[in-house]
N, C-alpha and C positions, 0 to 999 in steps of 0.2 A: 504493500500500500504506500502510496505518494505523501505530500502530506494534505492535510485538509484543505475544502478551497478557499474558505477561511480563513486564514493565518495573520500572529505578528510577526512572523520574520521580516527582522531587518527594520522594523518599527526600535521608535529611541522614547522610552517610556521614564517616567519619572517616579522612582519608590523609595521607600523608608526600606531600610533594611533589617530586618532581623537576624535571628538566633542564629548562628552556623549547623549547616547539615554533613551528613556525612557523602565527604566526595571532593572539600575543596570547596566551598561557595554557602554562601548565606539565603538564608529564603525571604524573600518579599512578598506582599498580594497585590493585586491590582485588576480591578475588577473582577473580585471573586474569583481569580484564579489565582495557582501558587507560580512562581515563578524563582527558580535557582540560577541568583548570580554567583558570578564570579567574579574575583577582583575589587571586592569591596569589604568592609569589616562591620559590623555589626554597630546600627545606630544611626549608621552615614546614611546620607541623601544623596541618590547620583540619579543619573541618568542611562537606562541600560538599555542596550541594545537588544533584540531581542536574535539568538542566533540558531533556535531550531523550535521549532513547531509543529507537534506531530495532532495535533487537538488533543483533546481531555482537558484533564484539570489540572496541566502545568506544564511549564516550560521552561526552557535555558535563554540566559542571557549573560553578558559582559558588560559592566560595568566601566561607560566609557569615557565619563565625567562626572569629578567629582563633586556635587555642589555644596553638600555641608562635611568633611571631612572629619572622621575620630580621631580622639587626642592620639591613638596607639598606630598612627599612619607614618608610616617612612617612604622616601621617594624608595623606589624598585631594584632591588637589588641584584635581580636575573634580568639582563635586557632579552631575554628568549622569549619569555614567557606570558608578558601581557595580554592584554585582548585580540583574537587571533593566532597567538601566539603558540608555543608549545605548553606543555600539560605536565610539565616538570614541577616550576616553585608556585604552586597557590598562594602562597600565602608572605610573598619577597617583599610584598607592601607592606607589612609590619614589623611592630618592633619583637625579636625574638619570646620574651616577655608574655606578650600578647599571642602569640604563635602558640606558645605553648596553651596558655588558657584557652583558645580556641579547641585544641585538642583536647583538652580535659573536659569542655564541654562536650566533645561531641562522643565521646567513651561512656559520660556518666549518662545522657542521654539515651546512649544502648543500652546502656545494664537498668539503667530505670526503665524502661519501658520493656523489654523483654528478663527481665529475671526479677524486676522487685525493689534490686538493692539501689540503696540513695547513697553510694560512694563518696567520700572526701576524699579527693583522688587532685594529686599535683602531679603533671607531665613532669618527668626531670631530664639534665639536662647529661650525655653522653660522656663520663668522664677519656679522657686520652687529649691528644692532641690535637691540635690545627694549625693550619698555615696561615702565614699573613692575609691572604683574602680569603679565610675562614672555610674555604675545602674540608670537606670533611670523606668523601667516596673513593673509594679506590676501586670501584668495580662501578664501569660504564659500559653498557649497550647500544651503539650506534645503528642507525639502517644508511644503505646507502642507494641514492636515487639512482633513473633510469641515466644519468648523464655521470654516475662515477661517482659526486659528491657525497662524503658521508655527513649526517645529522640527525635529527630527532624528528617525531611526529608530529604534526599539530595536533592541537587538542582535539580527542573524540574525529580525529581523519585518520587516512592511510597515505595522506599527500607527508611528503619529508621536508621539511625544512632545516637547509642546510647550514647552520649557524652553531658554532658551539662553544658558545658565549656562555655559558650557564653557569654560575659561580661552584658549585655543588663538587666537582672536583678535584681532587688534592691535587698541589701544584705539578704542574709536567705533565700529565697526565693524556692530554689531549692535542699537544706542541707537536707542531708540524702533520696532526693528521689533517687541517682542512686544505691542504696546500699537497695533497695528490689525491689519484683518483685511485679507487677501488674497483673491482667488482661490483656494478649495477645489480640491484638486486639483495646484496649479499649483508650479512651483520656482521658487526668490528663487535668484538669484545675487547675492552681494555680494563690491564687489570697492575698495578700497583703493590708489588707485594711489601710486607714489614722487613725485608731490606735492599727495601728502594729499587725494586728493578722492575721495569714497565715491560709487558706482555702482552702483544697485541695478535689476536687472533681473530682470521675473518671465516664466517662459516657461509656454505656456500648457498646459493638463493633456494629461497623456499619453492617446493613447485608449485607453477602456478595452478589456479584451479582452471577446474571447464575443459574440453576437447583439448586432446593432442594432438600438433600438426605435424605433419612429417619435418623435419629441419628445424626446428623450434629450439631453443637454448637447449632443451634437455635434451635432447638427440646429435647434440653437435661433439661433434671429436671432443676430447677433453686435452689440452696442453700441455705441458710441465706443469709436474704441483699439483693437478688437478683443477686449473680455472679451464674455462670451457675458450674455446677457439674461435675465430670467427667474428664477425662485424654484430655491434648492439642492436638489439632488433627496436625497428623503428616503430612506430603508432600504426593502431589497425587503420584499415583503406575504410575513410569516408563511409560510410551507407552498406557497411558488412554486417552479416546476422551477428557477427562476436562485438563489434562499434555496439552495433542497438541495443545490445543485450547488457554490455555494460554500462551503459545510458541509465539503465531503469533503476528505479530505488532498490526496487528486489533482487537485481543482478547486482547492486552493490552491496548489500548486506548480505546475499551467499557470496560472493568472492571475499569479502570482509572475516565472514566465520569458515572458510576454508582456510585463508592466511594465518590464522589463531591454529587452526588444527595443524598446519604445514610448520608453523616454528616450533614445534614441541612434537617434529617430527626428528629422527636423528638426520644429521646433515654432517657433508665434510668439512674437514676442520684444518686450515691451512696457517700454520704459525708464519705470522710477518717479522714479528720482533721479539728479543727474550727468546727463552724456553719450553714457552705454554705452561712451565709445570712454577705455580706461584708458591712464597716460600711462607710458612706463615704462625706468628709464635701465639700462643696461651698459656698462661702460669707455668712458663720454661719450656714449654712443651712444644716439637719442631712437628709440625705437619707439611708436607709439600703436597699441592694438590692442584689439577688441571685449570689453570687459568681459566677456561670457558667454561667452569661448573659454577658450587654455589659454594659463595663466603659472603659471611654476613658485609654488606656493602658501605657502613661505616667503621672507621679505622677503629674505632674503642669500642664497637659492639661484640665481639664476640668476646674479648674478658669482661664486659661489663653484666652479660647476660649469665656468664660462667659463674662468677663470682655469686649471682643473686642462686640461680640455683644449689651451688655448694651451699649456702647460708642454710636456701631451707630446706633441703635435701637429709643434712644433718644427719647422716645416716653412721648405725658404729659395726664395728667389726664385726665381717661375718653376715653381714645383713645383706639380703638380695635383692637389685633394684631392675627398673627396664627404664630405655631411653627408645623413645620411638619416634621415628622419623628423623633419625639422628646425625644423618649428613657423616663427615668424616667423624664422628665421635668425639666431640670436644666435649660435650655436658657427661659423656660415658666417660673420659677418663678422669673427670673432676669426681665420681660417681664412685669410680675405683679403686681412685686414691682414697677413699673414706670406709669403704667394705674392707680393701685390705686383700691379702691371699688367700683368707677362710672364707670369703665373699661371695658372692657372682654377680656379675652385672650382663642383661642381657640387652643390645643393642639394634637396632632394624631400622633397613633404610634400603626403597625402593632403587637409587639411581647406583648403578654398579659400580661406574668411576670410582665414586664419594667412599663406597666401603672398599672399594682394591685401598686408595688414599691412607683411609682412619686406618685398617688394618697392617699397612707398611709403618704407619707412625704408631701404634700399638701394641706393637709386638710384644714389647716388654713384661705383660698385665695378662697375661697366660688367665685368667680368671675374668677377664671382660671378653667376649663373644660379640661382633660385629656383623651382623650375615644381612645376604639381601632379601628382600621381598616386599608386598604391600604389606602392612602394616594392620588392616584392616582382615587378612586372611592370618595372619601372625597371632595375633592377640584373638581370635577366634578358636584357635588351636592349643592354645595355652594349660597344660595339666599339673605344672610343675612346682616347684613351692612358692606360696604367696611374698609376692614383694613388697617391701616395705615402703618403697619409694616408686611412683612411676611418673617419669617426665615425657613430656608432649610440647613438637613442636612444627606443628601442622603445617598445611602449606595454608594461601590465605585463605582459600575457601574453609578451613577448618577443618576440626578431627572429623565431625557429624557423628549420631546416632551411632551405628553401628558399635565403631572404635570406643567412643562413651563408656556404653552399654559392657560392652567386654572391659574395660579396663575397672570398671564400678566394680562388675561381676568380681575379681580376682580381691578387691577388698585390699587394697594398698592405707597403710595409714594417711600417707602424703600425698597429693599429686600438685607437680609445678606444671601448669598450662602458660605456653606462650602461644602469643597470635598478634598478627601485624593486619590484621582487619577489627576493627571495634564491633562490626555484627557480628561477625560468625564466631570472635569470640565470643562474645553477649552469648550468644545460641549456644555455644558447647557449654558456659560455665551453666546455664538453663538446666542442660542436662545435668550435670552432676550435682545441681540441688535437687532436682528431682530423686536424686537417686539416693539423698539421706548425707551428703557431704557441705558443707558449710564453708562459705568463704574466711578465710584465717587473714589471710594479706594481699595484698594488689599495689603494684608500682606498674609505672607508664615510664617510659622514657621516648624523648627526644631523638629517635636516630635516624630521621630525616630531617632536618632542618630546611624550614622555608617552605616545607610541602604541607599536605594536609594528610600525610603517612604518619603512625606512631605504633609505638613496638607494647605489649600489654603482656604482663607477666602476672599470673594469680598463683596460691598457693591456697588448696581446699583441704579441710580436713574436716575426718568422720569421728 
């Protein structure tokens, strides 16, 4: 469906702004509709353009003048990201400060209205370091367009703009990549490790969706390396069934959700710079782990998260614990260091890389178990002695039901839940008060700065 024949789009409407939702934007009304800006802070009076309208009862807009401004407004800190712009800092027009309470609002707001609790909850702030222009990322995802250039997305499009201005990265990080061309098509990862050596790996284009044509990039010879051969294919001819089809709303939002499926499909991996293999410490502890996998993407996140869980983890000798979803196992060997060698710690994690990784740096802990699989058929399976500790740390969409359900079932004293979505975790802690466990502690921190992302750590007990 198109959108209504109705519509504001592209109308510049005049609203008071409210309470912040979750996503990055504040909600307004006007004329009995709701409308979600962007780019504006709670209180202020602007002027918003409206930039998508599908009918119902709400809409997007951008905040494209401001007429009464809040005291907590700073000029913009990302030139990327404004109105139009990319979908990286929501929130670079504030003062950090205000950032943060933004996000506290929009945490306690999920857990109020889906589980009950009325939280006094302070976003905090990422302990580690930063650079003079406050970088704080060492792990960037670029796409690069049809002409070479690598950049970022506009907000809610699949068009690239190639600009990478965006302050969010530790210093060097992105020098000299907009100054050649890539592979069209293709994703940069770039990644930063804790001793300073930058890894730049490009993975190769996603396929496209819809009919395959004979000669098409993906049938083309492949070159040295693996990049494919051959001249950039140029825009379909004028008044073709594939032109018209991509025209339509529908034809862009199936080729939009085929794209989502094709990057989280595996793809080849061609190291440009560095070693691909990034180097990376935790309380002494050396991990070396594949550049284009996952590391938490701020520099002081991943001891800052370790640290909380060892706190309440607390587990003594001998005691049996599970980490699930556990990536190279960094919460597993904080976990293991506290069990001891009369212990067990059991660890699970779907992506193979992640556990070859944790298990090369683990060795030593002959009594922590690393293995792969879904997590949700892992913890279904489960006969063995009850653990005293079980950690989760979901992807964003959350553990959900199932995993809940089984991890409840096993009867753990502890469970530390992390989630970097404030509904889905809202919905998982849901579940485990349903299930007779009580919220003990909740800390939020800061580990996106300037966005409308924050990292939520709970700790429940029965």
């Amino acid at each position: 469906m198109g959108e209504p024949s109705t519509t504001w789009r592209d109308r510049a409407l005049e609203v008071r702004l409210g309470p912040p939702g979750h996503g990055g934007f504040c909600v307004a009304r006007y004329e009995g509709r709701v409308m979600f800006v962007r780019h504006g802070l709670p209180g202020e009076l602007v002027l918003a353009r409206v930039t998508e309208d599908r009918g119902g009862a709400y809409c997007r807009a951008d905040a494209v003048e401001i007429v009464e401004a809040s005291p907590d407004r700073v000029p913009r800190t990302c030139p990327v990201s404004g109105p139009g712009g990319a979908g990286c800092c929501d929130f670079a027009h504030a003062e950090p400060p205000a950032q943060r309470a933004l996000k506290a609002a929009v945490i306690a707001e999920q857990l109020r209205r889906i589980t009950g609790i009325e939280p006094e909850l302070e976003v905090e702030t990422v302990p580690g370091p930063t650079d003079a222009a406050g970088g704080w990322r060492t792990r960037i995802r670029l796409v690069v367009d049809t002409a070479g250039r690598a950049g970022v997305h506009r907000y809610r499009s699949t068009e690239v703009l190639p600009d990478l201005r965006c302050t969010q990265p530790v210093a060097g990080a992105v020098d000299g990549i907009a100054e050649r061309l890539w592979t069209p098509g293709a994703d940069l990862v770039v990644a930063v490790d804790d001793e300073g050596e930058r890894h730049i790996v490009e993975l190769a284009p996603a396929p496209e969706p819809g009919p395959r044509r004979a000669g098409d990039a993906r049938d083309r010879q492949r070159g040295p390396g693996g990049r494919p051969r051959g001249a950039r294919p140029g825009p379909e001819p004028a008044g073709s069934a594939r032109a018209e089809w991509n025209e339509t709303a529908s034809g862009q939002r199936r080729r939009a959700a085929a794209r989502r499926t094709a990057a989280h499909t595996a793809r080849d991996e061609w190291v440009i710079e560095g070693s691909g293999r990034a180097v990376q410490y935790v309380s002494g502890r050396r991990w070396e782990v594949s550049a284009a996998g996952f590391w938490q993407a701020h520099r002081g996140a991943a001891q800052c998260y370790s640290d909380v869980v060892a706190e309440w983890a607390d587990l003594a000798s001998g005691a049996t614990a599970w980490d699930l979803y556990s990536g190279a196992g960094v919460f597993a060997a904080g976990l293991a260091g506290q069990t001891g060698p009369s212990g067990a710690v059991q660890a699970v994690e779907s992506a193979r890389g992640a556990v070859a990784d944790g298990n090369a740096a683990l060795g030593d802990l002959p009594w922590l178990t690393l293995r792969g699989g879904r997590v949700e058929r892992w913890v279904a399976d489960q006969r063995g002695p009850r653990p005293q500790v079980v950690v989760l740390d979901p992807p964003r969409a959350g553990a959900g039901k199932p995993v809940v359900t089984a991890v409840t079932a096993a009867g753990p004293d502890r469970i530390v839940h992390i989630g970097c979505d404030p509904a889905s975790f809202a919905r998982d802690l849901r579940l485990y008060l349903d299930a007779g466990y009580g919220l003990a502690a909740l800390r939020a921190f800061d580990a996106f700065p300037a966005t409308h992302h924050v990292e939520c750590v709970a700790l429940l007990e029965r």
